[in-house]
mmCIF file of the N, C-alpha and C atoms, coordinates in Angstrom:
data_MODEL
# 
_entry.id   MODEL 
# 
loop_
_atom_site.group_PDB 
_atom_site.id 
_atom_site.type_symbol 
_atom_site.label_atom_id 
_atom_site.label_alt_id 
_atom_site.label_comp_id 
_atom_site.label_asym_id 
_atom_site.label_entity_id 
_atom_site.label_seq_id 
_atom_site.pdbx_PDB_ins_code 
_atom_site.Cartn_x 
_atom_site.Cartn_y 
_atom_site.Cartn_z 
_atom_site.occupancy 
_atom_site.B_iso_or_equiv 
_atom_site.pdbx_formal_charge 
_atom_site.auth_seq_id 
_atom_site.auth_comp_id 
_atom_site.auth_asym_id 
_atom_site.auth_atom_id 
_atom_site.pdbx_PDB_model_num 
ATOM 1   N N  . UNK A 1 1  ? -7.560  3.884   -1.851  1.00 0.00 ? 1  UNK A N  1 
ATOM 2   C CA . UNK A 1 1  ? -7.134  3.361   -3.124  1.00 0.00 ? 1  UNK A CA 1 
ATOM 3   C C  . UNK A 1 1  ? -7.690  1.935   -3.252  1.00 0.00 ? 1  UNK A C  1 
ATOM 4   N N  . UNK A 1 2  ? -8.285  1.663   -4.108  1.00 0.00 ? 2  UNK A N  1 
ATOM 5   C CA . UNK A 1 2  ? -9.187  0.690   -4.593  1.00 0.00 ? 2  UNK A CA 1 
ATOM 6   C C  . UNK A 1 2  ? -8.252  -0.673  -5.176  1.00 0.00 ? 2  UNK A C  1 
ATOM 7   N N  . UNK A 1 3  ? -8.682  -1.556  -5.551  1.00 0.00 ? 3  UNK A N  1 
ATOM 8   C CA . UNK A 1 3  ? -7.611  -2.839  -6.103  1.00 0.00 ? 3  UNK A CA 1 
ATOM 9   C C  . UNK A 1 3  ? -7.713  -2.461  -7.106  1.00 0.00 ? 3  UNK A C  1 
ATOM 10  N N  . UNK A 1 4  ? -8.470  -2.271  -7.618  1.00 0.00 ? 4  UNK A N  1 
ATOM 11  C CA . UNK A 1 4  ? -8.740  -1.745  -9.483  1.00 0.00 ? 4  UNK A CA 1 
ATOM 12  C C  . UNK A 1 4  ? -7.793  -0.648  -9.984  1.00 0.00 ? 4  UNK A C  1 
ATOM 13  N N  . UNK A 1 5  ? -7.752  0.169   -8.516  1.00 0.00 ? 5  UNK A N  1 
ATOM 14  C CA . UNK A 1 5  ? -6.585  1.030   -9.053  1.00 0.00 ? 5  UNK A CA 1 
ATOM 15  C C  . UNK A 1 5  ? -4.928  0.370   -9.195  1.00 0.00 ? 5  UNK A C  1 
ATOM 16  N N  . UNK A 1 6  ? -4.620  -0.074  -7.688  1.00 0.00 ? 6  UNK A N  1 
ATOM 17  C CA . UNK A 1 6  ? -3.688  -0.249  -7.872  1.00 0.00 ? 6  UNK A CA 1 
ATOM 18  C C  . UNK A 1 6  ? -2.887  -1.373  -8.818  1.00 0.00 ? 6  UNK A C  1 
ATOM 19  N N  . UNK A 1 7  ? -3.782  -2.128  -9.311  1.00 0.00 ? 7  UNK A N  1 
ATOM 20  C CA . UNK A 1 7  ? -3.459  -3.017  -10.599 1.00 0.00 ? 7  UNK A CA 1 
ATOM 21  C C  . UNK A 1 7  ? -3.391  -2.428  -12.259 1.00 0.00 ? 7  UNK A C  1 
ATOM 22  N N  . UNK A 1 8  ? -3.971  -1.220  -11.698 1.00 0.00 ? 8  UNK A N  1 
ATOM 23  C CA . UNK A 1 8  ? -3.624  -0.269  -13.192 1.00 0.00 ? 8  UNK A CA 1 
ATOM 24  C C  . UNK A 1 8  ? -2.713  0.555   -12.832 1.00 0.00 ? 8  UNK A C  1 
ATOM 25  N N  . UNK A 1 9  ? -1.312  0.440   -11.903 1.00 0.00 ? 9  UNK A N  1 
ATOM 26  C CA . UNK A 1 9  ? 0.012   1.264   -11.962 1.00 0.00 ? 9  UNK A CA 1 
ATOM 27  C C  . UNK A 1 9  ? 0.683   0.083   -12.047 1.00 0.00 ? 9  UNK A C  1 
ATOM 28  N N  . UNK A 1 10 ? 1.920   1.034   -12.769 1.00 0.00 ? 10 UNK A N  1 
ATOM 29  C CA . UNK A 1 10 ? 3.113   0.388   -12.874 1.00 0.00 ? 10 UNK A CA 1 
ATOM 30  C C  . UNK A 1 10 ? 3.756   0.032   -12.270 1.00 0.00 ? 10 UNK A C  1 
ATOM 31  N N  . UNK A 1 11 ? 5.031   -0.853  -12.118 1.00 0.00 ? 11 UNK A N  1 
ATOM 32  C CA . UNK A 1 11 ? 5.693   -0.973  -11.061 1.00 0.00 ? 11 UNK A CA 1 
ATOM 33  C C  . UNK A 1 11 ? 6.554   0.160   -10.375 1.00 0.00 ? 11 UNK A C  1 
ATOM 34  N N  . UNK A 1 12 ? 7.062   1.139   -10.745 1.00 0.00 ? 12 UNK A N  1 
ATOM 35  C CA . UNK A 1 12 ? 7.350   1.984   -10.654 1.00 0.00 ? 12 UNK A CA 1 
ATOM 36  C C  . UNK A 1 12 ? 6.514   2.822   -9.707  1.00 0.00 ? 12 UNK A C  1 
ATOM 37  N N  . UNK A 1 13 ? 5.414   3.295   -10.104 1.00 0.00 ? 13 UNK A N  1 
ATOM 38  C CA . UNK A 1 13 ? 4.289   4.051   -9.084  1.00 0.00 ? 13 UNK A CA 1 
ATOM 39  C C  . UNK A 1 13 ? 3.416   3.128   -8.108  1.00 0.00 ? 13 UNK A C  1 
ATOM 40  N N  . UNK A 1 14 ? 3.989   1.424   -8.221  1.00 0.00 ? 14 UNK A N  1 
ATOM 41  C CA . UNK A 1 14 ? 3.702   1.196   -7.170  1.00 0.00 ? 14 UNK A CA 1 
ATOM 42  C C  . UNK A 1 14 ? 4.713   0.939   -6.437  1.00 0.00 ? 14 UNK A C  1 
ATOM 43  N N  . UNK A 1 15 ? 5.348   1.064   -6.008  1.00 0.00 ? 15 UNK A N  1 
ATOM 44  C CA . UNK A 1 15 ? 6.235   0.907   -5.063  1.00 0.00 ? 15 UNK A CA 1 
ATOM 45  C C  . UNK A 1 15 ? 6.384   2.495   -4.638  1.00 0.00 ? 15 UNK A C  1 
ATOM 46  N N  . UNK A 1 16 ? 6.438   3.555   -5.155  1.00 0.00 ? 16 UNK A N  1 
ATOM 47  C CA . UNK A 1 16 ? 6.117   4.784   -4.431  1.00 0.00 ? 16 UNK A CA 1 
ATOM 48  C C  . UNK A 1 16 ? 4.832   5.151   -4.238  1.00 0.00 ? 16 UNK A C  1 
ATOM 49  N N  . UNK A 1 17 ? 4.304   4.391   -4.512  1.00 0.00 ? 17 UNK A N  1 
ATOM 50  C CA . UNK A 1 17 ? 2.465   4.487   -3.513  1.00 0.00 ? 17 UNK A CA 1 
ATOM 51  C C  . UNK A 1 17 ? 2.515   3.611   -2.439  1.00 0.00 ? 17 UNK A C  1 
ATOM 52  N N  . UNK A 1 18 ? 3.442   2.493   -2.286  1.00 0.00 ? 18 UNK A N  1 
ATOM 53  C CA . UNK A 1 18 ? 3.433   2.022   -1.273  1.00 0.00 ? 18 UNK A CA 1 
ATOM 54  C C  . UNK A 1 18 ? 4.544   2.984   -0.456  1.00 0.00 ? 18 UNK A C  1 
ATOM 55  N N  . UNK A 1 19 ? 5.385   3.368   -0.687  1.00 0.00 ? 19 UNK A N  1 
ATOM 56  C CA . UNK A 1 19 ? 6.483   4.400   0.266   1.00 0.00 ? 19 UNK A CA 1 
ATOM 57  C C  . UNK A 1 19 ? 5.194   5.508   0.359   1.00 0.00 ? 19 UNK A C  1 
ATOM 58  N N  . UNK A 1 20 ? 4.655   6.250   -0.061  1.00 0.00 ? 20 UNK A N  1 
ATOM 59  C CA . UNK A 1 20 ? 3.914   7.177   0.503   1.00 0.00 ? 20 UNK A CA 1 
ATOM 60  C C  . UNK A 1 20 ? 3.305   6.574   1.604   1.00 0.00 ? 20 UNK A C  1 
ATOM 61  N N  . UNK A 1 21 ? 2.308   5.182   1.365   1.00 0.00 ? 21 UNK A N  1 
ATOM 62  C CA . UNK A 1 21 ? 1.241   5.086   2.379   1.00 0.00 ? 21 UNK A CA 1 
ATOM 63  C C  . UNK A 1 21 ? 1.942   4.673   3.372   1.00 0.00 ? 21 UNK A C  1 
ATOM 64  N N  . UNK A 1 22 ? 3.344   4.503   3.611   1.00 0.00 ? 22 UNK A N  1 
ATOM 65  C CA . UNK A 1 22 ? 3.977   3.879   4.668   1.00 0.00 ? 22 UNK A CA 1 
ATOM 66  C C  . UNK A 1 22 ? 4.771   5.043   5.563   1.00 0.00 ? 22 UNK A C  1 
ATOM 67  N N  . UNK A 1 23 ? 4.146   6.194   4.671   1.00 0.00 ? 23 UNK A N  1 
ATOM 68  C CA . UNK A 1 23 ? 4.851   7.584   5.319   1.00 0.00 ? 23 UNK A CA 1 
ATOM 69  C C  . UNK A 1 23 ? 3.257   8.289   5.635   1.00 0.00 ? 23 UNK A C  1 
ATOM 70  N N  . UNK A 1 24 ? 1.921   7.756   5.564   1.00 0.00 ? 24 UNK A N  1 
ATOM 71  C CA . UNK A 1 24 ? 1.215   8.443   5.855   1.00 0.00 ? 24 UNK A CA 1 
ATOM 72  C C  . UNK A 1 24 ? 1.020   7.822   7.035   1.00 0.00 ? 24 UNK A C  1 
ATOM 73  N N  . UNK A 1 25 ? 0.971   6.186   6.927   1.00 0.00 ? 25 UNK A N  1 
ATOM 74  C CA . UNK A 1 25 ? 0.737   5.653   8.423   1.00 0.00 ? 25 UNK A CA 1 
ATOM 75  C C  . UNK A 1 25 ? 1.669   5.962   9.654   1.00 0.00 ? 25 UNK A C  1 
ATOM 76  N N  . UNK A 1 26 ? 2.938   6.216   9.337   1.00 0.00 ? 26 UNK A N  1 
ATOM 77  C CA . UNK A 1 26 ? 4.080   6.751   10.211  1.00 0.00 ? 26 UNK A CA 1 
ATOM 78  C C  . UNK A 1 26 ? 3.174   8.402   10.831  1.00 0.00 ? 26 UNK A C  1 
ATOM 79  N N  . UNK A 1 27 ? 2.660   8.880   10.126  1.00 0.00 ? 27 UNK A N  1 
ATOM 80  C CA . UNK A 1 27 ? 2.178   10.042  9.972   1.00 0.00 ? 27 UNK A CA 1 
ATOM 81  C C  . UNK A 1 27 ? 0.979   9.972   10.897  1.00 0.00 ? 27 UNK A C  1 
ATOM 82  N N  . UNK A 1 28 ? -0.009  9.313   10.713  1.00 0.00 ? 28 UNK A N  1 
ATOM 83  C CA . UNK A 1 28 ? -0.907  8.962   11.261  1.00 0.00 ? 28 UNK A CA 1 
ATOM 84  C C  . UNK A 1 28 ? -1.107  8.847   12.579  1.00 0.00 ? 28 UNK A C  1 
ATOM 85  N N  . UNK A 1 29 ? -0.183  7.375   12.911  1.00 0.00 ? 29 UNK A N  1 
ATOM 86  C CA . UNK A 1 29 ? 0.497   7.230   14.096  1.00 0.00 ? 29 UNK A CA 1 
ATOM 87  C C  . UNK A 1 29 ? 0.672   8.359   15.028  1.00 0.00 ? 29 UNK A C  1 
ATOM 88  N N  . UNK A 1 30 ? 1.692   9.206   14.329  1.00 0.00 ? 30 UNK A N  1 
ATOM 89  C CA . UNK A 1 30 ? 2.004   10.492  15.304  1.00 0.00 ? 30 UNK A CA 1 
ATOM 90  C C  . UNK A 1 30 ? 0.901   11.013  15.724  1.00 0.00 ? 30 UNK A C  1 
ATOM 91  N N  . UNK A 1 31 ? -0.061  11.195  14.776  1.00 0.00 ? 31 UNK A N  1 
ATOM 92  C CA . UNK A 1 31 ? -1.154  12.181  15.295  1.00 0.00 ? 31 UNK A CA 1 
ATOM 93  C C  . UNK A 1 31 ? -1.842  11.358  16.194  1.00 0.00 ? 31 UNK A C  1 
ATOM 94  N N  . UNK A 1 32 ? -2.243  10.315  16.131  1.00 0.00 ? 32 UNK A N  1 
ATOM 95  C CA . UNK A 1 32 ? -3.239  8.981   17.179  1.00 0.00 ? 32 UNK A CA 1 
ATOM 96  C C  . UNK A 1 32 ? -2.423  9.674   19.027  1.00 0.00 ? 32 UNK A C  1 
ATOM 97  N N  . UNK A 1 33 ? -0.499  9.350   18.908  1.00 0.00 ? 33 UNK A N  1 
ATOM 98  C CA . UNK A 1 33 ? -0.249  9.736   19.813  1.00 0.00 ? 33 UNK A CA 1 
ATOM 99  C C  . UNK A 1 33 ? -0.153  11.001  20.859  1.00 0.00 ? 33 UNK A C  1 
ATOM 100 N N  . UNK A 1 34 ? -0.037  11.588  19.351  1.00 0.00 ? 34 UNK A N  1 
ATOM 101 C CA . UNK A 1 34 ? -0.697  13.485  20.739  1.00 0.00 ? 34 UNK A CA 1 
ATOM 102 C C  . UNK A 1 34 ? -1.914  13.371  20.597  1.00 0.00 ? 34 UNK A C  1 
ATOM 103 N N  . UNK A 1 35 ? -2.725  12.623  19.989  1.00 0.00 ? 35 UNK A N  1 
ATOM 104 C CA . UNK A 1 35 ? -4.201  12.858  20.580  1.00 0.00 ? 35 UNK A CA 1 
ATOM 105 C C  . UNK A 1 35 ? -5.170  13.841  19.033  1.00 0.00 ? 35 UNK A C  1 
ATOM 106 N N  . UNK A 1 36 ? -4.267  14.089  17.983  1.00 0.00 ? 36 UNK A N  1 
ATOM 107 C CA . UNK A 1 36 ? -4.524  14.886  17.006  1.00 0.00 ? 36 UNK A CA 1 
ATOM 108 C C  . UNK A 1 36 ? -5.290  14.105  15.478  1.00 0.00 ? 36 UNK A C  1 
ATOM 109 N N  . UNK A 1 37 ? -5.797  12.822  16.298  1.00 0.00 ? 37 UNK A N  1 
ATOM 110 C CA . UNK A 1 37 ? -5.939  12.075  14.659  1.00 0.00 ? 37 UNK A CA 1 
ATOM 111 C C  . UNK A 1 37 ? -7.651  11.935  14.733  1.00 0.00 ? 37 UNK A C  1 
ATOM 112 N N  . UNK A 1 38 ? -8.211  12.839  14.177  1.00 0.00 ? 38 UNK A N  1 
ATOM 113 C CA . UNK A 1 38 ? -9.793  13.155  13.575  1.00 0.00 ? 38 UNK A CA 1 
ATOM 114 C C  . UNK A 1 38 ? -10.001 12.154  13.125  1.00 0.00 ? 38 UNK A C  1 
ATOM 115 N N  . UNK A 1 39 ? -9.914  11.398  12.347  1.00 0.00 ? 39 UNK A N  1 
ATOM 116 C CA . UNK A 1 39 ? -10.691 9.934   11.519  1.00 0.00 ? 39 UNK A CA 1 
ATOM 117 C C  . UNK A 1 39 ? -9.909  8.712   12.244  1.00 0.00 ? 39 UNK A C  1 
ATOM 118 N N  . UNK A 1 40 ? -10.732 8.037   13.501  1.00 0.00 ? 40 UNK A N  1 
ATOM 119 C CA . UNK A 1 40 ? -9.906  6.864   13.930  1.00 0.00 ? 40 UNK A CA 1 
ATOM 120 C C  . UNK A 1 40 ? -9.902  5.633   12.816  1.00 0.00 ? 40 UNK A C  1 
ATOM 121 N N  . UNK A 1 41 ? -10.144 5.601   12.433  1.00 0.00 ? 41 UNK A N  1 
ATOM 122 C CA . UNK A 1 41 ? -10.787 4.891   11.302  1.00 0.00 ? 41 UNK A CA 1 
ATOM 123 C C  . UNK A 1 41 ? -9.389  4.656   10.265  1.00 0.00 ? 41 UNK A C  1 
ATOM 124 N N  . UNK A 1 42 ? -8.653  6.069   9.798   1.00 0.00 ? 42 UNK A N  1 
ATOM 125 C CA . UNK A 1 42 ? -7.735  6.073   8.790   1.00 0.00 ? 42 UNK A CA 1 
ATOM 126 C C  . UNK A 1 42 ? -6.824  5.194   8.743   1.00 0.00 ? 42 UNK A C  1 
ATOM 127 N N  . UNK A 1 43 ? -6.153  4.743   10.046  1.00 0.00 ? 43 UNK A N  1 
ATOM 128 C CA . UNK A 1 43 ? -5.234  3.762   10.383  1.00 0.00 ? 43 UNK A CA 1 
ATOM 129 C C  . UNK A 1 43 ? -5.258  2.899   9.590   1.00 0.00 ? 43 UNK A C  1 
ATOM 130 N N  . UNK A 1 44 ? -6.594  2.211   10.188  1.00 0.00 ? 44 UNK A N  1 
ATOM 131 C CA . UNK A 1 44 ? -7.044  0.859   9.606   1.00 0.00 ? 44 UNK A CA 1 
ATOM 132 C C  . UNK A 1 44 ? -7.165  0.984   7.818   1.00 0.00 ? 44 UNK A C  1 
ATOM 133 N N  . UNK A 1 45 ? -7.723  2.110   7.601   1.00 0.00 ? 45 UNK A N  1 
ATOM 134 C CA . UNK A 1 45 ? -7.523  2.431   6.177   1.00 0.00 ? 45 UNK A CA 1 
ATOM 135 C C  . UNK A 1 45 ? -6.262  2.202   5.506   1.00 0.00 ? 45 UNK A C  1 
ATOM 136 N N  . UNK A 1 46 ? -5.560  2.969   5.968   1.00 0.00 ? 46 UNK A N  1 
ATOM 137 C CA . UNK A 1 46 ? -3.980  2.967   5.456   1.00 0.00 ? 46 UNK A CA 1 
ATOM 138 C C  . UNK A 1 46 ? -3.266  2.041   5.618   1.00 0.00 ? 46 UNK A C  1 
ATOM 139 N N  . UNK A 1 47 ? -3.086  1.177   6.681   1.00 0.00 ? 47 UNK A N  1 
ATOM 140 C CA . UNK A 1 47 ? -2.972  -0.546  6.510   1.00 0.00 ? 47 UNK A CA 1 
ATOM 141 C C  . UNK A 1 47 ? -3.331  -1.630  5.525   1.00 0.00 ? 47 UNK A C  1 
ATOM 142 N N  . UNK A 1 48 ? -4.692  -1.716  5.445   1.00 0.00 ? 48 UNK A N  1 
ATOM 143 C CA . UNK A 1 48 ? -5.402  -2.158  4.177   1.00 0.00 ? 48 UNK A CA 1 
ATOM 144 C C  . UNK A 1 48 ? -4.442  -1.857  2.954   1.00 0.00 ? 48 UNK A C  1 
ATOM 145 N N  . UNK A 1 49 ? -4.411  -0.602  2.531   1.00 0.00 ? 49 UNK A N  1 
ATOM 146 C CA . UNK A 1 49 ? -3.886  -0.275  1.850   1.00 0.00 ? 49 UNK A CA 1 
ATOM 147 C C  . UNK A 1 49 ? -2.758  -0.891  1.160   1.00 0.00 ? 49 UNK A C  1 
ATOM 148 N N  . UNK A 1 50 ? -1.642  -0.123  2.422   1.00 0.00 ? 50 UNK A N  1 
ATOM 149 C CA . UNK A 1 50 ? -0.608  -1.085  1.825   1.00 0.00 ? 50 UNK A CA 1 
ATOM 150 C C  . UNK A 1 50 ? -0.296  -2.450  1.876   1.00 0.00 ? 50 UNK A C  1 
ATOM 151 N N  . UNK A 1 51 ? -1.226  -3.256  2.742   1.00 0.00 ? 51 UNK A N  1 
ATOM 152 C CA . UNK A 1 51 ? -1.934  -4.694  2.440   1.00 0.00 ? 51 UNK A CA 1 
ATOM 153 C C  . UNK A 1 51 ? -1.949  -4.768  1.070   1.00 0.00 ? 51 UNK A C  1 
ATOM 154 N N  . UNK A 1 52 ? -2.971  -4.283  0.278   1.00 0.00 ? 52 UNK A N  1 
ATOM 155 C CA . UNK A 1 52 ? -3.467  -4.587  -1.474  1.00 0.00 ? 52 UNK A CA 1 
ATOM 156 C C  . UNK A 1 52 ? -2.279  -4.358  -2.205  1.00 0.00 ? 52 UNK A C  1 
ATOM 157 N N  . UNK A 1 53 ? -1.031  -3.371  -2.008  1.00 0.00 ? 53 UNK A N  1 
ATOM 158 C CA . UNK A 1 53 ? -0.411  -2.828  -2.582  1.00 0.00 ? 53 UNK A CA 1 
ATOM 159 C C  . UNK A 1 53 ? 0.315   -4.161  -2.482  1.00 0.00 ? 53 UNK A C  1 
ATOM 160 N N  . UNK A 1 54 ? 0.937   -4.654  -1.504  1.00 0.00 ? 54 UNK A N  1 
ATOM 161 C CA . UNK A 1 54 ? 2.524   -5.287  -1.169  1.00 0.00 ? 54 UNK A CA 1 
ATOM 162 C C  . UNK A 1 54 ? 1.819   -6.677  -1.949  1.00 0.00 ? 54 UNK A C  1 
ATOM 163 N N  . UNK A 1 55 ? 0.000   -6.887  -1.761  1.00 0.00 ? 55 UNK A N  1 
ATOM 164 C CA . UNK A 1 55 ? 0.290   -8.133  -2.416  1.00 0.00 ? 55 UNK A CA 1 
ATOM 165 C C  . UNK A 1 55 ? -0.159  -8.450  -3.804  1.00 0.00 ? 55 UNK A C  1 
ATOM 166 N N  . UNK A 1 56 ? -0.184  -6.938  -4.993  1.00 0.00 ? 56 UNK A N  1 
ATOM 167 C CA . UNK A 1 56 ? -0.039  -6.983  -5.624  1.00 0.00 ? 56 UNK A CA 1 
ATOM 168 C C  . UNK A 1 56 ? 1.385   -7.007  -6.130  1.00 0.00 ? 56 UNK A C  1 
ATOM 169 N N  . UNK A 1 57 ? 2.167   -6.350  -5.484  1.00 0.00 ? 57 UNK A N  1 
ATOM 170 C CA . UNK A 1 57 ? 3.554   -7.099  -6.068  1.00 0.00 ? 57 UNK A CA 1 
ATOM 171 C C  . UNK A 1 57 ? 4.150   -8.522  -6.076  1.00 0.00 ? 57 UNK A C  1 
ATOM 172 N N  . UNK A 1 58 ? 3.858   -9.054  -4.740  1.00 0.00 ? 58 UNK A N  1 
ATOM 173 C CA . UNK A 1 58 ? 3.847   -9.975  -4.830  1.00 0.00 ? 58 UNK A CA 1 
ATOM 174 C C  . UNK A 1 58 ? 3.169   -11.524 -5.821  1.00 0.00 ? 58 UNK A C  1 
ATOM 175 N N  . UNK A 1 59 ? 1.950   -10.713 -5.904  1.00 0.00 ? 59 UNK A N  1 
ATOM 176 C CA . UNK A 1 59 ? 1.279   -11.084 -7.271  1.00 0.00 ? 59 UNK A CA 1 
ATOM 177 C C  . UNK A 1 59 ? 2.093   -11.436 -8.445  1.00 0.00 ? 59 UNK A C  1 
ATOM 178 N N  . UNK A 1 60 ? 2.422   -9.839  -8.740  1.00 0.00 ? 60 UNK A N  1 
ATOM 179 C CA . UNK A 1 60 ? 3.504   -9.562  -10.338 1.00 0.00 ? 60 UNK A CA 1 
ATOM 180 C C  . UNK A 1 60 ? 4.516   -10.508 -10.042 1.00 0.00 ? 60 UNK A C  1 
ATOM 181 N N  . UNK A 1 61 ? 5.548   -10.488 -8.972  1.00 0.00 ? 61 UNK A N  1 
ATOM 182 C CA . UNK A 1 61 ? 6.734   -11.121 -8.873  1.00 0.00 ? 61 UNK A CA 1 
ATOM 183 C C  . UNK A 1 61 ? 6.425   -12.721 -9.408  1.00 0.00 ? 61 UNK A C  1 
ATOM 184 N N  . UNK A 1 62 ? 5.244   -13.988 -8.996  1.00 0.00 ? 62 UNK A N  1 
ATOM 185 C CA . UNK A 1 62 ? 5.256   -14.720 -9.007  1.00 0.00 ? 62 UNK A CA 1 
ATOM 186 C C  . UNK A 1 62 ? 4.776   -14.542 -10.512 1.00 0.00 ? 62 UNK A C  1 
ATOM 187 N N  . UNK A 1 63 ? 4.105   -13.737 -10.766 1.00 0.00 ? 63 UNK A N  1 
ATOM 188 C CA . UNK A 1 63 ? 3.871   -13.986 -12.497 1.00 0.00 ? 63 UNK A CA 1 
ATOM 189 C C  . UNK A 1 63 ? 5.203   -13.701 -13.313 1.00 0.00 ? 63 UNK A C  1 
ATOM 190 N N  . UNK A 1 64 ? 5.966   -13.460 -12.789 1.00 0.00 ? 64 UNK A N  1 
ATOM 191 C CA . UNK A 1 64 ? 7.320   -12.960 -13.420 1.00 0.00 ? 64 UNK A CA 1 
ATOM 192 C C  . UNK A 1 64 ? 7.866   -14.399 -13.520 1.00 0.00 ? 64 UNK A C  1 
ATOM 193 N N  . UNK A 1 65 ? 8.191   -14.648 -12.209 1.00 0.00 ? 65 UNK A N  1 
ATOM 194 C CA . UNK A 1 65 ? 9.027   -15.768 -12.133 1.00 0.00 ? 65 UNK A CA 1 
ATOM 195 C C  . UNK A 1 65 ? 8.256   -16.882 -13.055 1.00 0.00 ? 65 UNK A C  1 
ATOM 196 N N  . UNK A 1 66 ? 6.909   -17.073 -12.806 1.00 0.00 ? 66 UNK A N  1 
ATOM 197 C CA . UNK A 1 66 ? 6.277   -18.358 -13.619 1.00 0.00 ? 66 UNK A CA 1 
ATOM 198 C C  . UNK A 1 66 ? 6.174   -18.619 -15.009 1.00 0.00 ? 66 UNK A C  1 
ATOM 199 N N  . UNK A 1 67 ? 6.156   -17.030 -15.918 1.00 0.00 ? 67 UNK A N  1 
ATOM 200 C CA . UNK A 1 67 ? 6.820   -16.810 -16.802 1.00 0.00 ? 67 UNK A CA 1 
ATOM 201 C C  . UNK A 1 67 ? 7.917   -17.123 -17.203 1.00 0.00 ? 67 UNK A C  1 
ATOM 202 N N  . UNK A 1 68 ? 9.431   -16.767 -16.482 1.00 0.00 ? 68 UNK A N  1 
ATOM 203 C CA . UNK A 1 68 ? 10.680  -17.266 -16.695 1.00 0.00 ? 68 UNK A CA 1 
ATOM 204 C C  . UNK A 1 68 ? 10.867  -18.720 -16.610 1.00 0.00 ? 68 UNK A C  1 
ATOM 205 N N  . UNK A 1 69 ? 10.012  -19.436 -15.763 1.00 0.00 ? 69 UNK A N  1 
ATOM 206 C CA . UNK A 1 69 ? 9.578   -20.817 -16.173 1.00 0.00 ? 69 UNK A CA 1 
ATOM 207 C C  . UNK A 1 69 ? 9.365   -21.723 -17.190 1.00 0.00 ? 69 UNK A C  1 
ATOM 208 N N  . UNK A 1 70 ? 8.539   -20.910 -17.837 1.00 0.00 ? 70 UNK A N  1 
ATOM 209 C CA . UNK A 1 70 ? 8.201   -21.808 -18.970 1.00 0.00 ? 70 UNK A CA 1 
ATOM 210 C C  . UNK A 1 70 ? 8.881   -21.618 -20.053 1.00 0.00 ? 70 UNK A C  1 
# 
């Protein structure tokens, strides 16, 4: 998931795109530990991820608040 995308969802579908990717990396994980995870790579993917995600909210939140500011 790209930044471009996730700045074109709502708050709503982002915060359950971030609960998914935080249930794929849980997911992930498991497989790394029996030995079952084909793309070593995805991890790091899915981290990133919800990296862009958490700090686009964080983003919104401060535009919220800086708004109620003025």
């Amino acid at each position: 998931m790209k930044s471009r995308e996730i700045r074109a969802l709502d708050d709503e579908k982002l915060i359950d795109a971030l609960e998914d990717q935080k249930e794929a990396l849980f997911n992930l994980r498991f497989q790394k530990a029996f030995g079952q995870l084909e793309d070593q790579t995805a991890i790091r993917k899915t981290r990133r991820v919800i990296a862009r995600i958490k700090t686009e909210i964080t983003a919104r939140a401060a535009r919220a608040s800086a708004q109620e500011n003025e």
